[in-house]
N, C-alpha and C positions, 0 to 999 in steps of 0.2 A: 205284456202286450204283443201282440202278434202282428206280424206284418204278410206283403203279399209270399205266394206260392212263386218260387224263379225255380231258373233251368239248376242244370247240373255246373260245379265250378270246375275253374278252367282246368285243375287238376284231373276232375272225372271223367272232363272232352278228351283229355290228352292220354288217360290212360285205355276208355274206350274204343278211341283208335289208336293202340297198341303205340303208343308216347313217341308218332310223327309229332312233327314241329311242323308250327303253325307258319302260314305264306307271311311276309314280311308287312304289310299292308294292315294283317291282321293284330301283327304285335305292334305294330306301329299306334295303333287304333286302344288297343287295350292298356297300353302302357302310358298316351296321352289321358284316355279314363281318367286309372290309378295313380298317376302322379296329380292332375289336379283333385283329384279325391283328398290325397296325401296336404294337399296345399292349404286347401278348404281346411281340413284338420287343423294343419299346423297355426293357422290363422286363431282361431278360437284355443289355440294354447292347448292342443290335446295331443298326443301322440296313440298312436294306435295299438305300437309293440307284439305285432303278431300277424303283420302280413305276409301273406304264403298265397298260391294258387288255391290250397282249398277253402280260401276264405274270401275270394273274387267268383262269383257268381253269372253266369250269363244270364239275360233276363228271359229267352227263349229258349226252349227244350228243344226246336225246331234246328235242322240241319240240312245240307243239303251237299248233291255232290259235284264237284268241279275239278276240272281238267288240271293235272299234278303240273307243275314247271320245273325244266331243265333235264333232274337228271332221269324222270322214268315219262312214262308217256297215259300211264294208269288214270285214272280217277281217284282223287281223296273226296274224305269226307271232309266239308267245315262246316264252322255253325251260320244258321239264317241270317242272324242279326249281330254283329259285335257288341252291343250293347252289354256292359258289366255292373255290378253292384257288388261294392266292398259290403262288409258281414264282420258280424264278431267285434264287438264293440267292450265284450267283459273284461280285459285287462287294460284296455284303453284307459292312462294316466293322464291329468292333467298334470303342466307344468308345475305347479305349485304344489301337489298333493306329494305322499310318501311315495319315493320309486323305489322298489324292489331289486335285490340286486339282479338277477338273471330275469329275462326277459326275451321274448321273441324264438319262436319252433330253432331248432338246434339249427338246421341247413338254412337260415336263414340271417343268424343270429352275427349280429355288427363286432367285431375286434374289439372297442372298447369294453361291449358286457362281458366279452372271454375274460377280460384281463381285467376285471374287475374297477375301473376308471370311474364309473358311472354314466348314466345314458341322457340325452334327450334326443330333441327331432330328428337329427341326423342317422339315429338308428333306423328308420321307418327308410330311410331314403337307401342303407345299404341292402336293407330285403330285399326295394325292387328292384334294385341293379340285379340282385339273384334271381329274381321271377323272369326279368327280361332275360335273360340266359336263359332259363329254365323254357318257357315259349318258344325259343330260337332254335337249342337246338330237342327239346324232348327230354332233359334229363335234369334234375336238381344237379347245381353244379361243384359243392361239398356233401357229399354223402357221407356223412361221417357220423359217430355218435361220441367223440370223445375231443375234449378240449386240444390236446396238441396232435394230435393229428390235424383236427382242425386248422390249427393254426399252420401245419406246414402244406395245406391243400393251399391255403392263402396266399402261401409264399411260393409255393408252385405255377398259381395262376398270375400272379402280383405284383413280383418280386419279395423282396426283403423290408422283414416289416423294421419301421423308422426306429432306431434307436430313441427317439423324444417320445415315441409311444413304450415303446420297454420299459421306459424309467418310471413313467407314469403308474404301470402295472400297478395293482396290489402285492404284497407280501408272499400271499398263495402261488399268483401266478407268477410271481416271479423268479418261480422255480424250474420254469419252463427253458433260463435265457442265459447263458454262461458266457460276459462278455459280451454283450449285447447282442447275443447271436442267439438262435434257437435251435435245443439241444435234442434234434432231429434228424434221423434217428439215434435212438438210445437202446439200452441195454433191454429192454422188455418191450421193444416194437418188433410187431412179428413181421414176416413177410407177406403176409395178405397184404398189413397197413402200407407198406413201400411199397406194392404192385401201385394199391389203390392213389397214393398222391402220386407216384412217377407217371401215370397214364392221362396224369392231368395234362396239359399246354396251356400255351398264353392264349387270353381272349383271339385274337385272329385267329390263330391257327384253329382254336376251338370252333367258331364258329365255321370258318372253313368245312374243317372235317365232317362237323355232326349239324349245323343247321338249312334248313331249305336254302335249297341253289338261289331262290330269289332274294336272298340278305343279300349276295354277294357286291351286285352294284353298289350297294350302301353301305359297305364296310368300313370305310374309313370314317363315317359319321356313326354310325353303332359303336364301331370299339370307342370313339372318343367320347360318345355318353354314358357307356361303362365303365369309362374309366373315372369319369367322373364321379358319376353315384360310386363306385367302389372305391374311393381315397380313403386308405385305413386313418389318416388323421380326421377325425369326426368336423375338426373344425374349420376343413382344407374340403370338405365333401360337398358337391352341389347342395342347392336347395331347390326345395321343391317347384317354386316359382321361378327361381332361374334356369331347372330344369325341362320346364313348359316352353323356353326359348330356346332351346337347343334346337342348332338348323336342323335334327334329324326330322320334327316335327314341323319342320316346313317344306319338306318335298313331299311333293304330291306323288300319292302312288296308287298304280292300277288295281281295281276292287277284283279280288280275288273271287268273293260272294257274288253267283248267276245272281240275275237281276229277277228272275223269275223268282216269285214267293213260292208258285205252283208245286214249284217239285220238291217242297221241304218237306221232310218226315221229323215227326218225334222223337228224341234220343230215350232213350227208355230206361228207365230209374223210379229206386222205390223211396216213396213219402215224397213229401216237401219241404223246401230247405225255411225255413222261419227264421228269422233276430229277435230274440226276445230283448225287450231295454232293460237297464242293467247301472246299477248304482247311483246314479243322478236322475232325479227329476228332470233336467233339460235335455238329456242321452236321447229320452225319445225322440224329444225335435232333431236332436243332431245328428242320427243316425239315419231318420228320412231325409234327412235334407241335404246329407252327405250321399246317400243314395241316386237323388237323385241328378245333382250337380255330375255326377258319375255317369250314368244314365245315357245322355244326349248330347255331350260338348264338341265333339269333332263335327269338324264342316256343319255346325248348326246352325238355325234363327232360334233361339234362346227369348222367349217373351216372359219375365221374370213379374212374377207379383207375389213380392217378399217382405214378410213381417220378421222381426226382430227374433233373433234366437232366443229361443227360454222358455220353460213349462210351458205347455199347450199351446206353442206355436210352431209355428213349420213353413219354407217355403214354399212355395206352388208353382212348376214349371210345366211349360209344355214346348218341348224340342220335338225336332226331326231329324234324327242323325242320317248318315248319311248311308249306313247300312244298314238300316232301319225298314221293313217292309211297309211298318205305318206309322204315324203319330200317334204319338202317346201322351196320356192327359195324365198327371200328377197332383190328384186333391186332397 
């Protein structure tokens, strides 16, 4: 089953314009989306296991250009409409089914699947902490492709991961931790890997450094819902619903997106992105209807006429977000 034609995902905006970070208003906007995306999920006992930027979609191709703030005086480009749709629903586990042990793209990937512990919803909720970084300042924020490295990029940004998580390890990983400490570096880490964890910093300073001058007012609510979603004890990490209350998402903040439709242009990209549904008969309903709960939620009127989840049913919404050029009908 095929679904509609969307824009490019946030990855392709971010690389397109040479991986600037987004104005703060914007990730504000998209990280409200994808956390009650993530909610709606969790709710129906599903977990996603493979959020990343390039599997958040804008629903507009459409971009336009607006005056940079603070540190140049340039013009950036952003997108027309902050409107997103999560995507990729094929490893999408329900609670009760068999979970695999590895799970979720590597730079995005929660401490407990390193360490072989085993996973549920809380995994879904350390991605976004790393997308929210990733939007802020332009760069995935473990670039790595090997487990202890990884894990010492963690403890670079994080501190020192809990000894009651260590113990818990598997056998495998447990070869990682001498003493309850992690054996980093060791005898076969080159010095590329040591440039690359040592150039890391803590969340503030990161953000400082490398994200748009407009986070900076809101720093001290940023890093505290980073810090949150990134609790390496899975069972200590926000949730998704508590994370939709976080004050960050109650300051109101200035629309970076001209109000003018007028001057939007096309971002320009080949084919179109589609969700095919995928192992459950009720996936179909769940993936438009997670789509579209995504869709429209900030500063909405939300007029809900909603049939039950399951085979050949789907909700039907019609919102007006508030960066939204027009209403949008959902049937």
């Amino acid at each position: 089953m095929v679904f509609e034609k969307l824009g490019p995902s946030l990855f392709d905006f971010l690389r397109k314009n040479e991986y600037r970070p987004f104005p703060i208003d914007l990730v504000q906007d998209f990280a409200r989306q994808l956390i009650c995306s993530v909610s709606y999920l969790h709710e129906l006992q599903l977990v996603h296991t493979d959020l990343k930027p390039e599997n958040i979609l804008l629903v507009s191709l459409d971009y336009c250009r607006a005056a940079s703030s603070g540190r140049s005086s340039s013009t950036r480009v952003v997108p027309a409409s902050s409107s997103i749709k999560v995507i990729d629903f094929g490893s999408a586990t329900f609670e009760d089914q068999y979970h695999s042990s590895i799970v979720s793209t590597r730079h995005y990937r929660a401490p407990e699947v390193i360490l072989g512990m085993g996973w549920t919803y809380p995994c879904d909720l350390w991605s976004v902490g790393c997308i929210i970084i990733e939007l802020l300042t332009g760069d995935a924020l473990f670039q790595t492709h090997e487990n202890l490295e990884h894990l010492a990029m963690m403890e670079q940004v994080l501190g020192p991961i809990p000894e009651s998580l260590i113990q818990r390890s598997n056998k495998i990983c447990s070869k990682y931790f001498v003493n309850n400490r992690l054996c980093w570096p060791d005898t076969s880490t080159t010095k590329k890997s040591v440039k690359a964890v040592k150039k890391l910093t803590g969340l503030r300073r990161l953000i400082l450094e490398h994200g748009d001058s407009s986070a900076v007012p809101h720093l001290d609510l940023l890093v505290d819902l980073l810090t949150e979603l990134l609790r390496y004890e899975p069972e200590q990490r926000i949730s998704a619903s508590a994370a939709l209350q976080h004050p960050f998402f109650q300051v109101h903040l200035p629309n970076s997106i001209p109000s003018s439709a007028q001057s939007s242009q096309h971002l320009q990209q080949g084919g179109g992105h589609v969700l095919v549904a995928q192992q459950h008969g009720s996936q179909v309903a769940l993936a438009t209807s997670v789509q579209q709960q995504a869709s429209g939620l900030h500063h909405s009127k939300i007029t809900p006429s909603v049939a039950p989840i399951g085979p050949g049913t789907q909700p039907s919404f019609a919102a007006s977000g508030r960066n939204s050029a027009a209403t949008t009908h959902y049937g």
